[in-house]
C-alpha positions as a Markdown table, in Angstrom:
| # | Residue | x | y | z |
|---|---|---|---|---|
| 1 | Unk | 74.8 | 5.6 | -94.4 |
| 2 | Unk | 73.5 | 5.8 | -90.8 |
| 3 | Unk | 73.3 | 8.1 | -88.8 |
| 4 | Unk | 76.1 | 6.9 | -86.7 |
| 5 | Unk | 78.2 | 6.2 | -89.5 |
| 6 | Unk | 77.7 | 10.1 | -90.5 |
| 7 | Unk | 78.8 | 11.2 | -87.2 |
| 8 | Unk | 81.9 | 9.1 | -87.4 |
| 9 | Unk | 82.8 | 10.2 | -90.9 |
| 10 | Unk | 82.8 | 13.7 | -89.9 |
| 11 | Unk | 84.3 | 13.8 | -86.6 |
| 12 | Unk | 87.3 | 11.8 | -88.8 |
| 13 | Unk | 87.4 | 14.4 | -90.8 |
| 14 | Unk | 87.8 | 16.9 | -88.3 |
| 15 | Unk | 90.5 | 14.9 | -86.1 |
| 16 | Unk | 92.3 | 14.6 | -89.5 |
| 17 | Unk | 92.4 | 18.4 | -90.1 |
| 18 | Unk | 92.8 | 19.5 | -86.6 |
| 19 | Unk | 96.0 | 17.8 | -86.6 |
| 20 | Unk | 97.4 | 20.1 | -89.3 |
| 21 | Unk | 96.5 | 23.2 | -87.8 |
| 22 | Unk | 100.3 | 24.2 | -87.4 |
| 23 | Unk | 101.4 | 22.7 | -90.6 |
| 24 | Unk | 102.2 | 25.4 | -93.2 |
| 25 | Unk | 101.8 | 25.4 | -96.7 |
| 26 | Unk | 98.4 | 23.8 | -97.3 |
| 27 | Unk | 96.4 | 20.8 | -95.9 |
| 28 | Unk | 96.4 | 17.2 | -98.3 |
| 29 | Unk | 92.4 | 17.4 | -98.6 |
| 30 | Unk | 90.6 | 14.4 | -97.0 |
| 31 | Unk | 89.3 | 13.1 | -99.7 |
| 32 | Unk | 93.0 | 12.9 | -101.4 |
| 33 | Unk | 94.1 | 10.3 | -98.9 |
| 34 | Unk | 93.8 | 6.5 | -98.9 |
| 35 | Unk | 91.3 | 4.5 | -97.1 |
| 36 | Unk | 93.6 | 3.1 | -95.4 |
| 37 | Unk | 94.6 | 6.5 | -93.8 |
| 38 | Unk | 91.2 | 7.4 | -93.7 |
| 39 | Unk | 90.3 | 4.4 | -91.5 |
| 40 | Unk | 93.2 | 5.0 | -89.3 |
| 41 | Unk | 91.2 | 8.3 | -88.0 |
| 42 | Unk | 88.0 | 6.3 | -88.4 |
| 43 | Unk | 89.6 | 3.9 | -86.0 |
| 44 | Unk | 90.4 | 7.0 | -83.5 |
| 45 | Unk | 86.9 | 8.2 | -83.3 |
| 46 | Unk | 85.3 | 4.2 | -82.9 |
| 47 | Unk | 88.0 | 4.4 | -79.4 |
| 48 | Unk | 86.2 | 8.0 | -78.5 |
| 49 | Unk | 82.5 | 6.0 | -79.6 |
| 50 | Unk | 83.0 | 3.7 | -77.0 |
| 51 | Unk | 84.0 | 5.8 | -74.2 |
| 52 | Unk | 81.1 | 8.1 | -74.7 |
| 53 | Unk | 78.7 | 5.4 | -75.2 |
| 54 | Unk | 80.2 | 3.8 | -71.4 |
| 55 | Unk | 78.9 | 6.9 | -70.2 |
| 56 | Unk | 75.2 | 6.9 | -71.7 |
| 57 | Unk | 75.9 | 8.9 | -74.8 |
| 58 | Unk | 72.9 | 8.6 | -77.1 |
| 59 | Unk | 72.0 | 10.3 | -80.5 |
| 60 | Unk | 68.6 | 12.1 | -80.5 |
| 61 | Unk | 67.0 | 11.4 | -83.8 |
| 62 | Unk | 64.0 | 13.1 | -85.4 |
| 63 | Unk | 60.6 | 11.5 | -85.3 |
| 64 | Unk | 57.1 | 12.1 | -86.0 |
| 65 | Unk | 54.0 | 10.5 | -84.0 |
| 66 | Unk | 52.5 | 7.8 | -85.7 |
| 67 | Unk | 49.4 | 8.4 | -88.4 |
| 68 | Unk | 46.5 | 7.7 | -86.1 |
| 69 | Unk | 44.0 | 9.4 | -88.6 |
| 70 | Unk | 43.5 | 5.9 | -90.8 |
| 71 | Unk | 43.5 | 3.6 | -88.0 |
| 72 | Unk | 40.2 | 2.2 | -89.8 |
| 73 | Unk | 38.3 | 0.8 | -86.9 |
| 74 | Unk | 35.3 | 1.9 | -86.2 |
| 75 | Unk | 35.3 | 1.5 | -82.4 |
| 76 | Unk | 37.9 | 4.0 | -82.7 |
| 77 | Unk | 35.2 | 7.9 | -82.5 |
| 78 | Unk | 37.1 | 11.2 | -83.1 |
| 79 | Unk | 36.9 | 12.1 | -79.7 |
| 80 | Unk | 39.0 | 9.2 | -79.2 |
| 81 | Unk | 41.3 | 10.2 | -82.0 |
| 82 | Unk | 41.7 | 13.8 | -80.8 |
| 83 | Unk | 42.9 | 13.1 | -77.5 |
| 84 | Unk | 45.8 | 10.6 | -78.9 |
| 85 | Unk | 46.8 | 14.0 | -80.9 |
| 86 | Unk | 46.6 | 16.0 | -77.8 |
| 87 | Unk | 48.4 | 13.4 | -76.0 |
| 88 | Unk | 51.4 | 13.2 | -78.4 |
| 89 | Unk | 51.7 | 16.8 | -78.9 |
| 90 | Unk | 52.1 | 16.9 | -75.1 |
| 91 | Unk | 54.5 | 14.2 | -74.8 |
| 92 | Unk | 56.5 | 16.2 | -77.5 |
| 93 | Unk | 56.5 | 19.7 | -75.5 |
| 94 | Unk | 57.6 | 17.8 | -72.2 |
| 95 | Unk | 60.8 | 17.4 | -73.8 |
| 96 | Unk | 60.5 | 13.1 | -74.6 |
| 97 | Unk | 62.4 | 12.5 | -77.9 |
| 98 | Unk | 63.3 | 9.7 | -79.7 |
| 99 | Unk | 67.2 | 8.5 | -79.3 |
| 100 | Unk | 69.6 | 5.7 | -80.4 |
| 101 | Unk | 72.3 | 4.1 | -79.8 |
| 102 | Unk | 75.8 | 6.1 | -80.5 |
| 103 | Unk | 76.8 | 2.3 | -81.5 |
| 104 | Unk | 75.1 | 0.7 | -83.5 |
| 105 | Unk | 74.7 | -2.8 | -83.0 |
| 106 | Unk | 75.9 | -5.7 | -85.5 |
C-alpha cells in the first residue's frame, strides 16, 4: 500500500469511530463492517484529500542521499567525494526534505 493509501485507511478509520463517540454500548469494530461501508468513509476522506491538496498539502517522506561512495569513475578523487557528503548533510540540516503528492496520480 502507499503511503497515501495508509493515510487514507487510517484517517477512515478514525472518521468511522469518531462518529460513535456518543453511542453507548460498544463500537461495531472496523474491521467487522463491509467494504462497502468501509469505502463510504474512504470516500469521505478522498473529498477532505482534495481540499487539502488545493491548498499545497504535501506528504514529507523519508529519504536517504544517494550512494556516491561506488560511483566508479576515476575522475571522480575523494576530495571530490567528500564535499558531495558535506554538501548533502548540509542540504539535510537546512531543513530540505523529500515530499509527495497527498494524491497520487493515476
Amino acid at each position: 500500500m502507499t503511503r497515501q493509501g495508509e493515510i487514507r485507511e487510517e484517517m477512515a478509520k478514525r472518521r468511522y469511530y469518531s462518529g460513535w463517540i456518543s453511542v453507548s454500548g460498544g463500537i461495531p469494530s472496523w474491521e467487522d463492517r463491509t467494504e462497502v461501508e468501509r469505502e463510504y468513509f474512504r470516500e469521505k476522506i478522498d473529498d477532505d484529500f482534495r481540499y487539502l491538496h488545493s491548498q499545497g498539502v504535501m506528504i514529507k517522506v523519508d529519504r536517504k542521499l544517494p550512494d556516491i561512495t561506488n560511483i566508479g569513475s576515476p575522475e571522480y578523487n575523494d576530495a571530490f567525494i567528500d564535499g558531495v557528503r558535506k554538501t548533502g548533510k548540509a542540504i539535510l540540516e537546512a531543513g530540505y526534505v523529500a515530499v509527495v503528492s497527498l494524491i497520487e496520480k493515476k
